[in-house]
N, C-alpha and C positions, 0 to 999 in steps of 0.2 A: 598719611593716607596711602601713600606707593608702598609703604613696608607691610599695613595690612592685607592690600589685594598682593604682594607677592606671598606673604605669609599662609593665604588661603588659595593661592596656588601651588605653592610645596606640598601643604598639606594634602588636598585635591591629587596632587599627583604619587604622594608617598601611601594614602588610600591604596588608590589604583593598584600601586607598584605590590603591596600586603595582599588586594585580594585576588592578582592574578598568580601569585607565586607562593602564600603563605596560606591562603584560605581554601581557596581553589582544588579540588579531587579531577586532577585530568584523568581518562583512561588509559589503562596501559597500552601497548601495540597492538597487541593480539585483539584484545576487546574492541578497538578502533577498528581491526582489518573485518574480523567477525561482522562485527555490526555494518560494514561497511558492504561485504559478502550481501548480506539478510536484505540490506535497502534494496541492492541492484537487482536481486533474484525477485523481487515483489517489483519494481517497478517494472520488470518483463513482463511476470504474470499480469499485473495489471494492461499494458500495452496490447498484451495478444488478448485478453478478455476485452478490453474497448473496441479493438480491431473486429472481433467475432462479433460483437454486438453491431457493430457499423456495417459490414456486409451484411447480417441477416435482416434488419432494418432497411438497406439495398435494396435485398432483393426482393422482401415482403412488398415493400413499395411498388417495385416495377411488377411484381405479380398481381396487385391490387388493379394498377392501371391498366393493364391487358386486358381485365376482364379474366381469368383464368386461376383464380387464386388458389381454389379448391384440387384442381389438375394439378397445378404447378406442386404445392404444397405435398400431395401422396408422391410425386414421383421424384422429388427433389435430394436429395446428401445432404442440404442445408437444414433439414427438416430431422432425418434422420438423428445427424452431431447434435443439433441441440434438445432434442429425448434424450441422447447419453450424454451429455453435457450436464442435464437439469438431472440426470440418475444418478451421477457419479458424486456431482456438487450433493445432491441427499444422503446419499451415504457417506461422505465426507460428514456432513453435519450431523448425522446423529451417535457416528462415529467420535466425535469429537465432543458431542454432549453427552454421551453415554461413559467418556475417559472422564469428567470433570463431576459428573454425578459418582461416579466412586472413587474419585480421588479421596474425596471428604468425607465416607464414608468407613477409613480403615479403622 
């Protein structure tokens, strides 16, 4: 009985040992650093895009409770960036669906 449970632990471990070293496609360096570059640049982007959604949700808020939304809202920067925010994010999109509409097309 002890030679079969060691026997089905060798095995268990010489698996293991095949398919981290024989089966396994690690990336090379460059593709790790690459890849590694692409996550951190996106989880910026992300962070300053939450951050912008969190102030302007701020200040919408407190302009709601003032009683002053409509004033606050024409004379505001906050107001202004996210028009070119939501202009830029459009043209980024149709940008980007108009490259993948003729990718497939050549």
């Amino acid at each position: 009985m002890a030679s079969t449970k060691k026997n089905k632990m060798s095995n268990y471990f010489s698996e293991v040992k095949k398919e981290l070293f024989e089966r396994t496609v690690w990336p090379s360096r460059q593709d790790a650093l690459s890849q590694t570059i692409i996550v951190i640049v996106l989880l910026v982007l992300a962070s300053i895009s939450l951050g912008f959604v969190d102030y302007s949700v701020t200040f919408l808020t407190k302009a709601l409770f003032e009683g002053d939304l409509v004033n606050t809202l024409i004379s505001s920067k906050v107001t202004l960036f996210s028009v070119l925010a939501f202009v830029v994010l459009f043209v980024v999109y149709l940008a980007v669906r108009y490259v993948r509409k003729n990718r497939y097309n050549r």
